[in-house]
N, C-alpha and C positions, 0 to 999 in steps of 0.2 A: 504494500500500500504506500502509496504517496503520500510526503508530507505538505504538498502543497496542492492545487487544483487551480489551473487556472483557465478563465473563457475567454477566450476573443473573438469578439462579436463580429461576424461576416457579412450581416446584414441587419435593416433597420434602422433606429434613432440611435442604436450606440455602436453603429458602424467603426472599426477602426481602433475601438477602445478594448482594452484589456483589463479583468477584474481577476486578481489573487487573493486566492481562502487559503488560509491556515488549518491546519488540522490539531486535534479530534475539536469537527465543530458540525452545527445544521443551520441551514442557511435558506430563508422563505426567498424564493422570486416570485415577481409579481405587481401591480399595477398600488398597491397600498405604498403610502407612506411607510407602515412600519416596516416593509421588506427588508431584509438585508440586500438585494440589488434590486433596485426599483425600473419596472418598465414601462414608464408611463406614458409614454408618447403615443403607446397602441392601444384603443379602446376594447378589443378581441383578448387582452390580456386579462386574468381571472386575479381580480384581488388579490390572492394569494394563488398562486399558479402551480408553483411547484417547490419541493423542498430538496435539497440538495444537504448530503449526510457526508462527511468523513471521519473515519475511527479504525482503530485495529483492524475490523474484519473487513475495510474493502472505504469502497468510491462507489457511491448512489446517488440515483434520482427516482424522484415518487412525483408526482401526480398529485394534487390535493384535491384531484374532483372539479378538475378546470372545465369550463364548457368545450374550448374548444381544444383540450388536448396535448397533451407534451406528445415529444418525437424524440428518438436516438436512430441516428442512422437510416431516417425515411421512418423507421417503424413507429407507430403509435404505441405509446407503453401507458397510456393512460387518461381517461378524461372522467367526467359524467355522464355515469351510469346511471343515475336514477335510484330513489330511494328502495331498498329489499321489502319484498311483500310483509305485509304486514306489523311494520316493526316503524316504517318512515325516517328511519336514518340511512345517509349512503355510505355507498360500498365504496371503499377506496382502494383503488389500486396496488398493486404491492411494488416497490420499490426493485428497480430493475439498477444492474454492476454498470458502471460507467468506465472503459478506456480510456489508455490514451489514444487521442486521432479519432475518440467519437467525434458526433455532430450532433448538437443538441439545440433543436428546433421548439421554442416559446412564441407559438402565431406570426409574425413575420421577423420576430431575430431567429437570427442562425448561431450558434458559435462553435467554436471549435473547443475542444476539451484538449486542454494538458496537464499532461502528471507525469511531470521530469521527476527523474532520479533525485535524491538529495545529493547527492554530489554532484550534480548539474544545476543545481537551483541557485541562481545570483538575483539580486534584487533591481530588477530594470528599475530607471528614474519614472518611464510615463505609465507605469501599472498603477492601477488601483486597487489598496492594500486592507484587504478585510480580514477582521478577526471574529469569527461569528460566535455564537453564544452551544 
């Protein structure tokens, strides 16, 4: 596992921009204010969209039950299901392994997933540097 995860965004309003997580941490994207990476510029984005996990057992992305769905790699790993019969809570997704050299699609950003080595990891000047909770 990686001690860092970093996205850079291929397309959209954070075209260009790179965002660096620290591990073990989880991290909301999503269209809220309280996100830890905010995507606000796109109305298609869910509030809270998707959570993004690192820790000992690995690099994850889950789904929070977005409308319109997280992607890795083209594949859809997750949106709104709609409430289970009889009970009216949703079913949430289960949290799919993240590479490096995925491609993680949030409605029209793209990014690219990296998880260098620690001994390749140096601290670029134009990254943006997150320590999530």
């Amino acid at each position: 596992m990686a001690s860092l995860l970093i996205l850079r965004a291929l397309t959209g309003d954070l075209r260009g921009q790179e965002f660096a997580f620290t591990t073990p941490a989880h991290c909301i994207l999503g269209r809220s204010r309280s996100c830890s990476l905010r995507l606000g510029g796109d109305v298609t984005v869910s509030r809270q969209h998707c959570l993004l996990e690192f820790d000992e057992t690995g690099d994850w992305v889950q789904d929070l039950g977005s409308l319109n769905g997280t992607h890795v790699n083209g594949e859809r790993i997750g949106a709104r299901e709609g409430a289970r019969e009889g009970d009216g809570t949703m079913v949430q997704p289960p949290r799919f392994a993240l590479s490096d050299g995925d491609e993680l699609r949030i409605c029209t950003t793209v990014f690219a997933v990296g998880l260098p080595e620690p001994a390749l990891v140096e601290s670029p000047s134009d990254e943006h540097q997150f320590t999530c909770v």
